[in-house]
C-alpha positions as CSV (number, residue, x, y, z in Angstrom):
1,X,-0.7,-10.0,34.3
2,X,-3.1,-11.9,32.7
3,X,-4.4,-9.2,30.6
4,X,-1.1,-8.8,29.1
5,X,-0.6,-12.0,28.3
6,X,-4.4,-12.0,26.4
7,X,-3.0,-8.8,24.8
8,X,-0.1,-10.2,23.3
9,X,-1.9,-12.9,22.4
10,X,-4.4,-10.8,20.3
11,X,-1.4,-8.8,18.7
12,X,0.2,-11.7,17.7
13,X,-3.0,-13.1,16.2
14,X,-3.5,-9.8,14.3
15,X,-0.2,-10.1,12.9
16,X,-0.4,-13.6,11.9
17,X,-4.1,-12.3,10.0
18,X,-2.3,-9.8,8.6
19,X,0.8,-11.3,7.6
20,X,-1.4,-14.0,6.0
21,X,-3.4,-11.7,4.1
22,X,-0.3,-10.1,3.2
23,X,0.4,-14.0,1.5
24,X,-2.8,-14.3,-0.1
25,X,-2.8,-10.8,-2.0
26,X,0.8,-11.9,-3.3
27,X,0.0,-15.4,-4.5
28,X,-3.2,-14.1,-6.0
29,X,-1.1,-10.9,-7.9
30,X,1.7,-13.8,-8.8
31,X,-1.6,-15.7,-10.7
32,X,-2.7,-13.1,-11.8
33,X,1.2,-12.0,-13.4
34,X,1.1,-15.8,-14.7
35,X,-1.9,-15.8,-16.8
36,X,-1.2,-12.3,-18.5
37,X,2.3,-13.5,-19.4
38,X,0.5,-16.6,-20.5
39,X,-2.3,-15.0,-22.6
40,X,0.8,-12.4,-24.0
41,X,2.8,-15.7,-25.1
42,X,-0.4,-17.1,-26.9
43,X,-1.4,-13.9,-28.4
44,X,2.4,-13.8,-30.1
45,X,1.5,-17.6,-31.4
46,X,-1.3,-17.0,-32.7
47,X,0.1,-13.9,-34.3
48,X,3.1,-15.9,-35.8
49,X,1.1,-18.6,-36.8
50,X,-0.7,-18.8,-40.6
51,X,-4.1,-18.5,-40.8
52,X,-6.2,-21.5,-42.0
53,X,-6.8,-20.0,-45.3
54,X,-2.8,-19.6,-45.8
55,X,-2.2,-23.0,-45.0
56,X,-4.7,-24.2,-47.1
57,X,-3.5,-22.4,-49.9
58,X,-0.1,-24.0,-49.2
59,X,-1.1,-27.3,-50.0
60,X,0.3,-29.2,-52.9
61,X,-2.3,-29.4,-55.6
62,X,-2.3,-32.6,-57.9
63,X,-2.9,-32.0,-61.7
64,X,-5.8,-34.2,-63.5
65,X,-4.7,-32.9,-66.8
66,X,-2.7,-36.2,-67.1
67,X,-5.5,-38.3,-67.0
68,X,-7.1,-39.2,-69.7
């Protein structure tokens, strides 16, 4: 009887190891999902945004030709 007992006690331990590792691999694939959607979304910024050198080149210019 009592080794029964310790056995089911082990099984359910193994389970519970299992079924936490089970957790662990699914939160760490979840993170892992997250940041590649994350770095996807900044990629798409970036690529929407204007370079430097286009927004400088957007700039109002002022004309000195009036002073004199």
């Amino acid at each position: 009887m009592e080794d029964e007992r310790l056995e089911e006690y082990r099984r359910q331990a193994r389970l519970r190891e299992q079924e936490d590792d089970r957790r662990r691999r699914k939160v760490a694939a979840d993170l892992r999902l997250q940041e590649q959607e994350q770095q996807a979304q900044d990629e798409a910024r970036l690529a929407e945004a204007p370079r430097a050198e286009e927004r400088y080149a957007q700039l109002p210019r002022h004309s000195y030709t009036g002073i004199r």
